[in-house]
C-alpha positions as CSV (number, residue, x, y, z in Angstrom):
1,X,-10.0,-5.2,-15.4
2,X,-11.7,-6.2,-11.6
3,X,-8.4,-6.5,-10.5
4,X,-6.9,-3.3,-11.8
5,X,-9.6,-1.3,-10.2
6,X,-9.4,-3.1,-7.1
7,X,-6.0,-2.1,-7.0
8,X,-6.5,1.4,-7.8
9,X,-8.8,1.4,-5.3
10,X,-6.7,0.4,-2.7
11,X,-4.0,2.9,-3.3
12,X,-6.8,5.6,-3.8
13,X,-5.3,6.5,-0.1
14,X,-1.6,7.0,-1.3
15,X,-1.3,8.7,-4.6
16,X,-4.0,9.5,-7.5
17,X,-4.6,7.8,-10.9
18,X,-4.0,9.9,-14.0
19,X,-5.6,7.9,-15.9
20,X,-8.1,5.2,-16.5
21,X,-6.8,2.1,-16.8
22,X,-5.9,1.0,-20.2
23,X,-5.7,-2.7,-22.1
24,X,-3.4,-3.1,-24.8
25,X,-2.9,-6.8,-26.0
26,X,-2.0,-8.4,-23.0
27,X,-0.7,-5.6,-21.3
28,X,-3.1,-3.3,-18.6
29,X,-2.0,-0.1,-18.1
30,X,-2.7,2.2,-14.9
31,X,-0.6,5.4,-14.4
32,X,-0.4,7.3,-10.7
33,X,1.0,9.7,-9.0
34,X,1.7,9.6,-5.5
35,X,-0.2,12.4,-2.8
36,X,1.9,14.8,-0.8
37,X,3.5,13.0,2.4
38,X,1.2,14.8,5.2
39,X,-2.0,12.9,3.1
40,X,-1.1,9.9,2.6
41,X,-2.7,6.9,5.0
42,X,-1.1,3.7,5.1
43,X,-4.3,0.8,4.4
44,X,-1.8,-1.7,4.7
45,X,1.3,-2.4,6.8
46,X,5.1,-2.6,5.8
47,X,7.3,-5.6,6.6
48,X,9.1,-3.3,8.7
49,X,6.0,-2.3,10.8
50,X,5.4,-5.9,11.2
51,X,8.7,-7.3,12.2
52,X,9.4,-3.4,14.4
53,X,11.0,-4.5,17.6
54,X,8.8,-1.2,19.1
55,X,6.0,-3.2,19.6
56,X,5.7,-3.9,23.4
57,X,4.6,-7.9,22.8
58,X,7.9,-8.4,21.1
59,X,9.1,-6.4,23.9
60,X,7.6,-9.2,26.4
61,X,8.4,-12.4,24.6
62,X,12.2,-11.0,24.3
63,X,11.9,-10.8,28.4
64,X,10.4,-14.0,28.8
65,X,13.4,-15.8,26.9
């Protein structure tokens, strides 16, 4: 259950639980809903942020080559 909260603790920025996590046999359970757009805050990056040809040091190594 340490890792289930962890998680919901990470997202707490992106969406809300609505509901406690649950255990069930082998299964956890951990419902959420996501906030509106203009409140959500990224914690972590996409892939697509990470590979963005935008950034200007990809910008620099793609002029160096």
């Amino acid at each position: 259950m340490d890792l289930i909260n962890r998680i919901r603790n990470d997202l707490a920025t992106m969406g809300n639980a609505d509901m406690e996590p649950k255990l069930v046999g082998k299964s956890i359970t951990l419902t959420m809903s996501p906030l509106p757009a203009q409140k959500r805050k990224r914690k972590f990056s996409s892939p697509k942020e990470l590979s963005s040809p935008d950034k200007p040091t990809d910008k620099l190594q793609n002029e160096n080559h």
